[in-house]
C-alpha positions in Angstrom: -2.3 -41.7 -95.2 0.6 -39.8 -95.5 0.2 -38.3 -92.6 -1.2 -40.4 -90.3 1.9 -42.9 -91.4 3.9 -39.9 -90.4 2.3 -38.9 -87.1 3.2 -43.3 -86.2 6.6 -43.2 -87.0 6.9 -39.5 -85.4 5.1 -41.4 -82.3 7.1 -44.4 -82.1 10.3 -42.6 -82.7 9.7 -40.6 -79.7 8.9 -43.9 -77.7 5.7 -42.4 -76.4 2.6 -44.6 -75.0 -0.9 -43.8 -75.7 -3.3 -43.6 -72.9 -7.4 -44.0 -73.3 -8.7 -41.5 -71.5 -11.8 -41.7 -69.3 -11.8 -37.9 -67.3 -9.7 -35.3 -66.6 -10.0 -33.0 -63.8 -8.7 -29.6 -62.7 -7.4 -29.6 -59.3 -8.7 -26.9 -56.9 -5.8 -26.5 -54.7 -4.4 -24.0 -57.3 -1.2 -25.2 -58.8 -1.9 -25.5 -62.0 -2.1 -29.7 -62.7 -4.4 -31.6 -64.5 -5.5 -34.8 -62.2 -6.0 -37.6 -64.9 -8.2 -41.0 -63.7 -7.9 -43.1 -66.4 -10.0 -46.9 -66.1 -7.8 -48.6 -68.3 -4.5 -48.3 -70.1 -3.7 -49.4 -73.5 -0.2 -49.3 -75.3 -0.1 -49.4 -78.9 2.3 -48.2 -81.5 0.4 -49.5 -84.8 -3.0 -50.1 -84.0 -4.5 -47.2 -85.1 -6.0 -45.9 -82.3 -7.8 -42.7 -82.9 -6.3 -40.2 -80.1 -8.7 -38.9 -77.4 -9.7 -34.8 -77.5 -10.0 -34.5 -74.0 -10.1 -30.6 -74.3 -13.7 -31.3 -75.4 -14.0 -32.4 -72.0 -12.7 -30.8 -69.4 -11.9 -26.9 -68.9 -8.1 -27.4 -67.9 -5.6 -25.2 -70.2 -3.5 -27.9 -69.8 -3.8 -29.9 -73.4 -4.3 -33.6 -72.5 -5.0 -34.6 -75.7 -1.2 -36.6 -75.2 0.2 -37.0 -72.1 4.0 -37.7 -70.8 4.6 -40.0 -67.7 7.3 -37.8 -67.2 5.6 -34.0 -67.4 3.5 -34.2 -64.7 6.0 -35.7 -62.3 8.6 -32.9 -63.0 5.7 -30.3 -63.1 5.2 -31.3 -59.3 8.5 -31.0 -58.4 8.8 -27.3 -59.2 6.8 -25.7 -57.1 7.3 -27.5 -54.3 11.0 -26.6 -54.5 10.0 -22.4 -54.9 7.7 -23.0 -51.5 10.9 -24.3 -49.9 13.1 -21.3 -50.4 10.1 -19.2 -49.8 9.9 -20.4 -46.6 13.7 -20.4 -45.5 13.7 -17.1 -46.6 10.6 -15.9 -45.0 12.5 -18.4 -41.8 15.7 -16.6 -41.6 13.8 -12.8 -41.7 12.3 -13.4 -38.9 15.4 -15.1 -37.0 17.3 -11.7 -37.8 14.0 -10.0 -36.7 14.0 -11.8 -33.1 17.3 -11.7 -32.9 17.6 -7.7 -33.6 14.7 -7.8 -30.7 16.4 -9.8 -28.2 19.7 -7.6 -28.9 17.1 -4.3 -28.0 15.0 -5.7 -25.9 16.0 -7.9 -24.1 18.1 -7.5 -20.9 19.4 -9.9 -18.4 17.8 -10.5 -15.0 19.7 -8.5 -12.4 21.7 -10.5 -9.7 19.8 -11.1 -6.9 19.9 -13.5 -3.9 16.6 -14.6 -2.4 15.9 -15.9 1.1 12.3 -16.5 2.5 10.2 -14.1 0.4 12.5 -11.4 0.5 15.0 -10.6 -2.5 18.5 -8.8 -2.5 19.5 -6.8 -5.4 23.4 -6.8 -5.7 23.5 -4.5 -8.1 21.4 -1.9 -6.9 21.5 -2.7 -3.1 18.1 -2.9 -2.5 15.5 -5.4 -0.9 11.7 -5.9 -2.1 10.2 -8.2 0.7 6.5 -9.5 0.5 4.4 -11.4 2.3 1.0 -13.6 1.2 1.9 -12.6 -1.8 1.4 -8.7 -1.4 4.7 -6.5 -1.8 5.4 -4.1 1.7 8.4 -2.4 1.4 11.8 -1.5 -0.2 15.1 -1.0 1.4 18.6 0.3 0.4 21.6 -1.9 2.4 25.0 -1.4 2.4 25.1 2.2 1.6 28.1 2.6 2.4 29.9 -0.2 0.8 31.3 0.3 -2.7 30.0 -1.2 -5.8 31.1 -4.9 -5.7 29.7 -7.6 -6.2 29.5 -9.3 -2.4 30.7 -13.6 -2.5 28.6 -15.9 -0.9 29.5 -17.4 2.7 29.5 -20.6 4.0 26.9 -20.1 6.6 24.4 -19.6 3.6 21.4 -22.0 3.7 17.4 -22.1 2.7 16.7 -20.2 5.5 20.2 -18.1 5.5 21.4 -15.6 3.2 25.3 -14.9 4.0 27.7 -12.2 2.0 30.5 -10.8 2.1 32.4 -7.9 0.8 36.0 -8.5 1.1 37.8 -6.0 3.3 34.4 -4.2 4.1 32.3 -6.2 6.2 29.5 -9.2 5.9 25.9 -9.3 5.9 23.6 -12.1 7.2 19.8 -12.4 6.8 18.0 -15.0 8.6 14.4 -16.0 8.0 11.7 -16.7 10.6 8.6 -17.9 9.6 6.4 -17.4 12.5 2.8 -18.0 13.2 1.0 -15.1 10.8 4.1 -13.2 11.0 7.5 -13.5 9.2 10.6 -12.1 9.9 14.1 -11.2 8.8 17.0 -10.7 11.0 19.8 -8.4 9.5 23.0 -8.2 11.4 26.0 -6.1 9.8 29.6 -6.6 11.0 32.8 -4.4 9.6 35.9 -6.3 9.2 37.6 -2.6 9.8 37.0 0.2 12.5 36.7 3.0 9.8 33.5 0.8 7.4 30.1 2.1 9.4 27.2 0.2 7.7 24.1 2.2 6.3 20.6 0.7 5.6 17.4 3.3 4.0 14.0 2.1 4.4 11.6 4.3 1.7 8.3 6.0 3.2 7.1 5.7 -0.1 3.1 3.8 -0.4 3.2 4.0 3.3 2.6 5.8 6.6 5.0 5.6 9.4 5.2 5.9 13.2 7.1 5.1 16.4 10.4 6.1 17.6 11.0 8.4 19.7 8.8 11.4 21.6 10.3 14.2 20.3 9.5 18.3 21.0 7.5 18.6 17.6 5.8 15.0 17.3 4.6 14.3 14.0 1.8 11.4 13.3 2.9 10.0 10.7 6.8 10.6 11.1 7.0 10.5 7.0 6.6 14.4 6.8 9.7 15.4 9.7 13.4 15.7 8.4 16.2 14.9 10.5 19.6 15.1 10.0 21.9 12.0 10.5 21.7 12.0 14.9 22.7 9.4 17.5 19.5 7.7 18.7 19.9 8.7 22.4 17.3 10.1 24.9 17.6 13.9 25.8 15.0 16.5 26.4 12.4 19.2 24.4 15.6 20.9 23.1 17.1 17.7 21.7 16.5 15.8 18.5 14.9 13.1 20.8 12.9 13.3 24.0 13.2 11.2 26.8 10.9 8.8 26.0 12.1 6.3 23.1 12.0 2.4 21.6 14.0 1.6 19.4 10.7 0.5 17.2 8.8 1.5 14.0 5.8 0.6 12.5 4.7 1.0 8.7 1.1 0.8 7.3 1.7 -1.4 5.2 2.1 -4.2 8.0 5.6 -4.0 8.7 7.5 -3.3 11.9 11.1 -3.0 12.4 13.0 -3.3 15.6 16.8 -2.4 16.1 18.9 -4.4 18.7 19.2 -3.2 22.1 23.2 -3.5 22.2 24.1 -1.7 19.2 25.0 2.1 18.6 22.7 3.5 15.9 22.0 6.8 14.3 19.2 8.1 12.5 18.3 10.4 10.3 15.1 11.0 8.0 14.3 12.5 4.4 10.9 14.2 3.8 11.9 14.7 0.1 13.4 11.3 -0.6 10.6 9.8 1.1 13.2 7.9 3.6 14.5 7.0 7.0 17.9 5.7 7.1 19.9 3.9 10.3 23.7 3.5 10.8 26.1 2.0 12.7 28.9 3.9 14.8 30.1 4.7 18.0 28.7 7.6 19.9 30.9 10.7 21.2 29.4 10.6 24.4 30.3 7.4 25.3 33.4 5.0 25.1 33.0 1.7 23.9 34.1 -1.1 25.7 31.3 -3.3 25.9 31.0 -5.4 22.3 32.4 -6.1 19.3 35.9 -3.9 18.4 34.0 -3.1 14.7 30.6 -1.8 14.2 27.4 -3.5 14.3 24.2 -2.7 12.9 21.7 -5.6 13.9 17.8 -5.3 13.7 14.7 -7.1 12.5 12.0 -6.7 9.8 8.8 -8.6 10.7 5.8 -8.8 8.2 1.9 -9.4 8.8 -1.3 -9.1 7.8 -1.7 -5.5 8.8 -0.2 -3.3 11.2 -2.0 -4.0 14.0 -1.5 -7.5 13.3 2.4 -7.0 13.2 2.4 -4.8 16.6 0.3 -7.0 18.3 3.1 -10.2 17.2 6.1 -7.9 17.7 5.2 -7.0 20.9 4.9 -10.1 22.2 8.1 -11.3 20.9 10.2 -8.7 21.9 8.7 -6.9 24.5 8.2 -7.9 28.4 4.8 -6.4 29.6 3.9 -5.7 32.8 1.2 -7.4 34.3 0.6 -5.0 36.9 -1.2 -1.1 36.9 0.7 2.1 38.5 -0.8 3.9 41.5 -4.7 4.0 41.0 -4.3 7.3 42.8 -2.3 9.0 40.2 -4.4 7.4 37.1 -7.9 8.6 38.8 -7.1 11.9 40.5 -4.8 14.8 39.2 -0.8 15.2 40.0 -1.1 18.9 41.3 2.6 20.2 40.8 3.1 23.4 43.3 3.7 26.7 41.0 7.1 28.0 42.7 8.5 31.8 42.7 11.6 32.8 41.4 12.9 34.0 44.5 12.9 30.8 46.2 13.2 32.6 49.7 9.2 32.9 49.4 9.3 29.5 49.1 8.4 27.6 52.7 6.6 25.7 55.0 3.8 28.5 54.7 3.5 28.6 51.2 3.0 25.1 51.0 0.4 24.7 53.5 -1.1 28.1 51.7 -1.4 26.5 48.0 -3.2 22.9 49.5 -5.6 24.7 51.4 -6.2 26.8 48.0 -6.9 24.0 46.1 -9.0 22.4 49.0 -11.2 25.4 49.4 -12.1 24.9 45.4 -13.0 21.6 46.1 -10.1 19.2 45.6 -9.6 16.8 48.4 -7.3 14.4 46.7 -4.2 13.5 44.1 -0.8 13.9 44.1 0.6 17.2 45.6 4.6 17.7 43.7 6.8 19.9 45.3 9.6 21.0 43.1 13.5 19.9 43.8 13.9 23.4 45.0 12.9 22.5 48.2 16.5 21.6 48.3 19.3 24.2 49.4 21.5 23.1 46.8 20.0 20.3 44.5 21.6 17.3 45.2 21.4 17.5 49.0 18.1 15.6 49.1 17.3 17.1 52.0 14.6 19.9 52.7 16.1 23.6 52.7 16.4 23.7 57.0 16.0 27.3 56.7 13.1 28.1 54.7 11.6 24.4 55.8 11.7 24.5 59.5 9.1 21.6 60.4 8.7 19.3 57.7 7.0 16.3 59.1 3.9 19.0 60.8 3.9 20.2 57.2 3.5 16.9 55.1 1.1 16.1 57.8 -1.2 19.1 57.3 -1.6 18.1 53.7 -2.0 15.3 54.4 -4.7 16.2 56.3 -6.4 17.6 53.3 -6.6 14.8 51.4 -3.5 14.9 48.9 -0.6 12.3 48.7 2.9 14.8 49.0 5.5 13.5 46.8 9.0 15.4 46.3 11.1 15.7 43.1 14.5 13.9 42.5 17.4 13.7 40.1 20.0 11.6 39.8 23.0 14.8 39.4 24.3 16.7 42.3 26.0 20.4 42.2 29.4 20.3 42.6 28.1 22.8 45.7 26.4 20.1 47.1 27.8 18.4 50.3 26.7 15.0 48.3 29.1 15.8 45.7 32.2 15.6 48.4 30.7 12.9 49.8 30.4 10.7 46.2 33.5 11.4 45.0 35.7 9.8 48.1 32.9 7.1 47.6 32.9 6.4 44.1 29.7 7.2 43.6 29.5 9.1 40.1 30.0 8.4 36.6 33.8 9.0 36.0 35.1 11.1 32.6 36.5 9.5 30.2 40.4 8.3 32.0 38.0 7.1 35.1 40.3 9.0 37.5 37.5 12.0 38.7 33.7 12.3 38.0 32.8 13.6 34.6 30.9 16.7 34.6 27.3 17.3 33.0 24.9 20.4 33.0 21.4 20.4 33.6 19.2 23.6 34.1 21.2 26.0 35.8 23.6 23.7 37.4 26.6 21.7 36.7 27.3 18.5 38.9 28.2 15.0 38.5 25.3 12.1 38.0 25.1 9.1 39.9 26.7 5.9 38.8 23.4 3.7 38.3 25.6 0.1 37.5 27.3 0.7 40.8 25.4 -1.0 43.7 26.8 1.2 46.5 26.2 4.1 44.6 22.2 3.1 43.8 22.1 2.1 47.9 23.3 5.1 48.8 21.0 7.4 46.6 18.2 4.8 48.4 18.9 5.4 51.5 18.5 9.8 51.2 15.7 8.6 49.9 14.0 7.0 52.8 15.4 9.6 55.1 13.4 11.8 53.1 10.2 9.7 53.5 11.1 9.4 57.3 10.2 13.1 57.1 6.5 12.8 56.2 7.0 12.7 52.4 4.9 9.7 50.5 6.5 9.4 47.6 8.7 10.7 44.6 8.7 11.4 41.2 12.0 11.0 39.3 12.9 13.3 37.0 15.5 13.8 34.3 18.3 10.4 33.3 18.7 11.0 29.7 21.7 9.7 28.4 22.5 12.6 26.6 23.0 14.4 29.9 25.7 12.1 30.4 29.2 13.6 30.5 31.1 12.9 27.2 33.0 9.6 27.3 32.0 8.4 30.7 33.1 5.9 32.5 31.0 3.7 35.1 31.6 0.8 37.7 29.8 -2.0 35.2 29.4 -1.2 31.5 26.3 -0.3 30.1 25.4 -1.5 26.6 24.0 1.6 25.6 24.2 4.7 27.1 20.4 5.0 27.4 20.4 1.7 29.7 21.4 4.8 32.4 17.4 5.3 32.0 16.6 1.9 32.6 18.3 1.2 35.6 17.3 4.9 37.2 13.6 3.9 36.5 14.6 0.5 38.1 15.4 2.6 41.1 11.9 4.8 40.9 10.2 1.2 40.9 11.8 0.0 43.9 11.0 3.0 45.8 7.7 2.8 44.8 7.7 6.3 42.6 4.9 6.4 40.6 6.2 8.9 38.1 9.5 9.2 36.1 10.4 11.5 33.4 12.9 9.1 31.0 12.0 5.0 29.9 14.0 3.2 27.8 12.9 -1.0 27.5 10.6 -0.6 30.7 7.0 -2.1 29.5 7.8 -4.3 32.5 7.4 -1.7 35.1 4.1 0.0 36.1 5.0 3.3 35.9 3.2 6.6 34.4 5.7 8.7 32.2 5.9 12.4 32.6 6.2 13.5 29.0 8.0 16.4 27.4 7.1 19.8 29.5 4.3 21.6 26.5 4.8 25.0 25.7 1.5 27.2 26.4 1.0 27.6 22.7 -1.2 26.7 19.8 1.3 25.4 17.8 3.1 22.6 16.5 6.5 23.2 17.7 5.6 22.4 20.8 2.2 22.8 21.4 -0.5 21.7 22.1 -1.0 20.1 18.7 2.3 17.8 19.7 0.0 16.4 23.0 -2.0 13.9 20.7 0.9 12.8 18.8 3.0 12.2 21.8 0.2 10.2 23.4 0.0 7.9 20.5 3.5 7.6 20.0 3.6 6.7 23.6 1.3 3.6 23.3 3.1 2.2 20.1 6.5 1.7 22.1 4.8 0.1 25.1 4.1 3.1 27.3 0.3 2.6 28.3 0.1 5.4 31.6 1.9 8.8 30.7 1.0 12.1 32.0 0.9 15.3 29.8 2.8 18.2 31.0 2.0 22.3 30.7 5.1 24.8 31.1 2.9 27.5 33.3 5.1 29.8 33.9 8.0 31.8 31.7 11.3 32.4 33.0 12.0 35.2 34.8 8.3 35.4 36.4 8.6 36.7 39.8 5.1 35.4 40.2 3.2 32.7 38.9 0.1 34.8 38.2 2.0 36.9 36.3 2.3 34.2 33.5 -0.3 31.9 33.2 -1.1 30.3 29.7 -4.3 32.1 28.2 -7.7 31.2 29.6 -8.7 29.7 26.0 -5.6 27.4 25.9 -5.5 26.4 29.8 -9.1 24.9 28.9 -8.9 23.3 25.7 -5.6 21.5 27.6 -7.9 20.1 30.3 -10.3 18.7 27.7 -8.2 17.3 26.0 -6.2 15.5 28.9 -9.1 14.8 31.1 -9.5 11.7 28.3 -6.0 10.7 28.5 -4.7 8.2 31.4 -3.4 10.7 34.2 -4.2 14.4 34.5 -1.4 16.6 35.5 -2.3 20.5 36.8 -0.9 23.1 37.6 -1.5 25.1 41.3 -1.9 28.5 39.4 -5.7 26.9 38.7 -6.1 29.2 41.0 -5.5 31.9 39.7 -8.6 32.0 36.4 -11.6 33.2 37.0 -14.7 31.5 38.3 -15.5 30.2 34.6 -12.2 28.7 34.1 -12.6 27.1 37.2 -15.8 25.6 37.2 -14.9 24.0 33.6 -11.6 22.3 35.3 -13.8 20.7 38.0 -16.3 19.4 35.6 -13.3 17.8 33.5 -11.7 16.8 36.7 -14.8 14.7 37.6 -15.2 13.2 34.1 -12.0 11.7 34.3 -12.4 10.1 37.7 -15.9 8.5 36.9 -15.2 7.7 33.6 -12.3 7.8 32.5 -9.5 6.5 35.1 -12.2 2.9 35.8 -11.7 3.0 31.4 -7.9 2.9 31.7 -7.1 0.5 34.5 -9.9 -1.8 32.4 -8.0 -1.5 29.2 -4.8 -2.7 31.3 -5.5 -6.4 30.8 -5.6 -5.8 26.9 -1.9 -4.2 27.3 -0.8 -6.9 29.4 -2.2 -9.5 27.3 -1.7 -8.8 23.5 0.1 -5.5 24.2 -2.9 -3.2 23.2 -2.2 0.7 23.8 -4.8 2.3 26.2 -4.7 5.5 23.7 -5.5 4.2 20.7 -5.1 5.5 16.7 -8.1 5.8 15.0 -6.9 2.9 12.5 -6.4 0.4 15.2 -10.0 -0.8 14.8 -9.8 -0.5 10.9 -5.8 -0.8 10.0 -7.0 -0.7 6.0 -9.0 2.4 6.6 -6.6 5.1 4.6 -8.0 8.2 5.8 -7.6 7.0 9.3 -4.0 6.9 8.6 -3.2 10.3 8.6 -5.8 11.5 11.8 -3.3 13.6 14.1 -6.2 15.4 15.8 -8.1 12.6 17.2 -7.6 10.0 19.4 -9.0 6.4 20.7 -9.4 5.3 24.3 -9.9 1.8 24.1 -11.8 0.7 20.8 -15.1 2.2 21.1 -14.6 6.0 22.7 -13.4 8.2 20.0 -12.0 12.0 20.8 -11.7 15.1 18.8 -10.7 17.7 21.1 -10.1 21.8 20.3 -6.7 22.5 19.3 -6.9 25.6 17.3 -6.9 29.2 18.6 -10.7 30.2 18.7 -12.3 27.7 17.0 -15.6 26.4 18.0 -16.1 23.9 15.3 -13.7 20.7 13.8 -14.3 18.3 11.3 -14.5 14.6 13.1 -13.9 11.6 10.9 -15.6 8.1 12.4 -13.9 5.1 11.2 -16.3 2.3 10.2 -18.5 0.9 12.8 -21.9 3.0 13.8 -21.8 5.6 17.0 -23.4 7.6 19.1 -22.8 11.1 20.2 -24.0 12.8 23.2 -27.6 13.6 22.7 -27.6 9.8 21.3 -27.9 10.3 17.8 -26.6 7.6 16.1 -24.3 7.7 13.2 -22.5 5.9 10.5 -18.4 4.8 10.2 -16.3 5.9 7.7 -17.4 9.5 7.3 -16.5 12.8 7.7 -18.8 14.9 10.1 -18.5 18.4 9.1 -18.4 21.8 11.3 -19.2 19.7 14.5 -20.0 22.7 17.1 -17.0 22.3 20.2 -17.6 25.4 22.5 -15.5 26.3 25.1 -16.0 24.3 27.9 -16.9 20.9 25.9 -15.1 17.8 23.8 -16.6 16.4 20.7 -16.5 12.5 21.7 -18.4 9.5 20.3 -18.6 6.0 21.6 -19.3 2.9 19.4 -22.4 1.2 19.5 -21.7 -2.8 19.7 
């Protein structure tokens, strides 16, 4: 009693209530608490109630045999507090984690300016352009411009990018969005004479091509190295030939096009993978025609593929003509007359001698070119009156034969010449640099003055020795020479010329209007129907100037517009005093007549006969392949260059522009879509490897075969082409 009395008043002292217990529970969640349902609740201090042993009844180490409303409460309190620190603490690790990241990691997008799909790198000087979401190419701008960071202009817009680089000059890209084709137009200015702007273009992921013919013609350019040159038409001996566009084309579907009216030069990087263009003023000329600073404008158009992108550049920037050259020079050959050294042996008899030679083998037609030595001193443009006593009986005799007689002319005149005299008092020749007396230039052996194409007395009078040749007996001409870079340094002419290579446009003009149906320079002349006499070819295996460079040239050739051009042979070596003394080998004469009996116009030399019998007899048979089936081919294949400005020689990835191997062929050509050739260019070799790009063809026994492979050892003997044509 005692202690029961005791355990009451302990009870009531501590002001505890008494619970009846139904069940007790252990929580599963795992922290530790007893969950107590209890049915009913009854408070007593003195009533004696027995107290429950709910350890009997449950397996909780928690004793519930007395329980305090306030235990449990401040039991659940605790750990919910320790999970809250856990966690800020576990929170703020990982914001110094992501913070130490970002600090590493993380670095800020580089400043760049976007316009169209193409995006300018300030920092770096670089553009990324893409198009249908595919990336094409890279360039480096502004090369020479220092590290600055360029301010916007006020001519920027959506479809304008405009900077500017104070006290250096301004850039301004405009976007075209054309139909499948976009393109950016970069134009440079300086804001001081001595800034000269500087734009790369990378080689790299791509095969390039175009330009300008050049001695050693490379297919893709990407593996030739050039120092820094002005862009400017010359001859086999200069960095460019006289053939070139200011156009390039990238396999990755991207052509670029420099403006007309701006002085560039060029160089290109095998190792850096690069071709780069600047702005300047050239020596030879004197600038008077544009702005005071230097301007490097040109445009960067994007398609599908690179056919697709030629096809769309060509008809935006180039005017085609809708007409063919002389049928006669496209089906039969240009025969050019084989002259001696001692140019007294050189005569009405000798002419008459070398057609009835070639008629006696059994050539009764093409064009029969007699050399500008028929002159006395070149210039004159006038026959020689003492070696050429009756020239209108001569011209009339080979006539008779069959052949169309055409003379050679240049637009310079010796200073021995009785033209010369008679152009100075007239004003008819570009004037040095002070435009006080006609500026000298050298060509060949001679030294002379060159007529002033912008000045319209000077062009009638050059006409009008013209005709009094043709009043002669003579049918035509063939115009040779007009680079600019055999213009005298810092000429002077009557109207300015934009470019110095606009010399060759306007002397071509001149071939056109009296009806010459061959000229040696073009610059921007798709418009005229004219056949292109291209670099004279060394009578060598080679690649220097070989005939490796022929198939090159060609195709080069039909990228800048040029669909009729005519391969030339160099058949003699200085110094012979007679032509059979130096003729090419037999070997290499032939494999040169394959290989141009399948390009537009054939061009041969006289000395044919001088070979044997076998030589012979192979040139015929080539001779009549390219009348009945080639020449009909070409003048066929016209309408596709007038009409989407499709090159008659073709490469082979015209027809498949993703095929990569195609790419890189530099020893086979196209003619049209569907006749493939692989020619002999190798000393002795009787076999070649042919690729076929995809379609299925036909050889000459008719054996069909599959695109997209590699035919192996293909037997080529002397005498005979490896050629295919695709089966529709």
């Amino acid at each position: 009693m005692m202690d029961g009395q005791s355990e009451n008043q302990s009870t009531k002292k501590r002001g505890m209530t008494r619970f009846q217990v139904d069940e007790v529970q252990e929580s599963n969640n795992g922290n530790g608490h007893s969950l107590v349902n209890l049915d009913e609740v009854k408070t007593s201090c003195d009533d004696g109630m027995t107290p429950v042993d709910l350890r009997s009844r449950t397996n909780s180490v928690v004793d519930p045999a007395v329980v305090d409303i306030s235990h449990p409460i401040k039991a659940l309190k605790i750990p919910r507090e320790l999970w809250l620190k856990i966690f800020v603490v576990l929170l703020f690790v990982l914001i110094v984690i992501g913070t130490t990241c970002i600090l590493l990691f993380y670095s800020e997008p580089p400043l760049h300016y976007k316009v169209g799909r193409l995006l300018f790198y300030v920092d770096t000087k670089t553009v990324r352009v893409s198009y249908r979401g595919s990336n094409y190419t890279h360039s480096s701008v502004g090369l020479n411009l220092p590290l600055v960071t360029p301010s916007t202009c006020a001519a920027t817009t959506d479809r304008r990018l405009c900077l500017e680089w104070r006290e250096y000059g301004q850039l301004e890209i405009d976007w075209l969005e054309l139909d499948n084709m976009d393109c950016y137009e970069f134009a440079w200015t300086a804001i001081h004479q001595e800034v000269l702007h500087k734009d790369c273009f990378s080689f790299q992921n791509a095969h390039w091509y175009g330009g300008a013919v050049i001695a050693n013609q490379q297919w893709p350019i990407e593996v030739d190295d050039m120092p820094s040159q002005p862009f400017l038409s010359g001859d086999g001996s200069s960095p460019f030939g006289p053939v070139l566009e200011r156009y390039w084309l990238s396999s990755n579907g991207l052509g670029l096009r420099v403006n007309d009216s701006v002085f560039i030069s060029m160089s290109m990087d095998s190792e850096r993978q690069e071709m780069c263009l600047e702005s300047g003023q050239y020596d030879i000329s004197v600038r008077s025609n544009t702005s005071e600073y230097s301007v490097l404008q040109y445009t960067m158009c994007l398609a599908s593929d690179l056919t697709a992108v030629h096809r769309n550049m060509s008809d935006k920037f180039i005017v085609r003509t809708k007409n063919t050259p002389d049928s006669n020079v496209i089906t039969n050959p240009t025969w050019t007359v084989a002259t001696p050294a001692d140019k007294a042996l050189w005569n009405d008899s000798s002419l008459i001698t070398t057609a009835n030679t070639l008629h006696n083998l059994g050539y009764t037609s093409g064009l029969f070119e007699i050399p500008s030595s028929y002159e006395a001193v070149e210039g004159d443009l006038v026959f020689d009156g003492n070696r050429f006593r009756d020239v209108s009986t001569t011209m009339t005799r080979i006539q008779d034969l069959g052949f169309t007689t055409a003379v050679q002319v240049t637009p310079y005149v010796s200073t021995q010449s009785k033209s010369f005299v008679e152009g100075v008092s007239s004003g008819y020749w570009v004037n040095d640099p002070r435009d006080l007396v006609p500026g000298l230039t050298k060509w060949g052996d001679n030294v002379g003055a060159a007529l002033d194409v912008s000045s319209s007395s000077a062009v009638q009078w050059f006409k009008s020795k013209l005709k009094s040749i043709r009043a002669s007996g003579v049918d035509a001409f063939t115009f040779d020479y007009g680079q600019a870079s055999y213009l005298p340094v810092g000429f002077q002419v009557e109207n300015t010329l934009e470019i110095p290579d606009e010399y060759a446009t306007r002397y071509a003009i001149i071939a056109s209007e009296m009806a010459s149906p061959l000229v040696r320079c073009v610059y921007q002349c798709q418009n005229i129907p004219l056949v292109a006499e291209l670099i004279t070819k060394d009578p060598t295996w080679d690649g220097e100037n070989g005939l490796k460079t022929i198939i090159p040239t060609a195709l080069t050739m039909g990228l800048q517009g040029y669909p009729y051009f005519m391969p030339d042979l160099k058949f003699m070596e200085d110094g012979c005093a007679q032509p059979q003394d130096c003729l090419p080998s037999k070997e290499l004469f032939i494999r040169y007549i394959e290989l141009t009996a399948f390009l537009p116009a054939m061009h041969i030399p006289t000395i044919l006969s001088e070979y044997d019998e076998e030589t012979r007899s192979i040139v015929q048979k080539w001779v009549k392949f390219h009348r009945d089936e080639i020449a009909q081919l070409v003048l066929d294949l016209a309408q596709e260059f007038s009409q989407k400005g499709d090159p008659v020689i073709r490469p082979l990835w015209w027809s498949a522009p993703t095929d990569t191997v195609a790419f890189r062929i530099n020893s086979q050509f196209m003619v049209g879509d569907d006749l493939l050739v692989a020619p002999i260019l190798d000393q002795g070799a009787t076999q070649r490897h042919v690729y076929l790009p995809a379609g299925t063809w036909v050889d000459k026994s008719k054996q069909q075969l599959s695109g997209e492979q590699w035919l192996n050892d293909v037997s080529v003997l002397l005498g005979d082409v490896a050629y295919y044509r695709r089966v529709q």
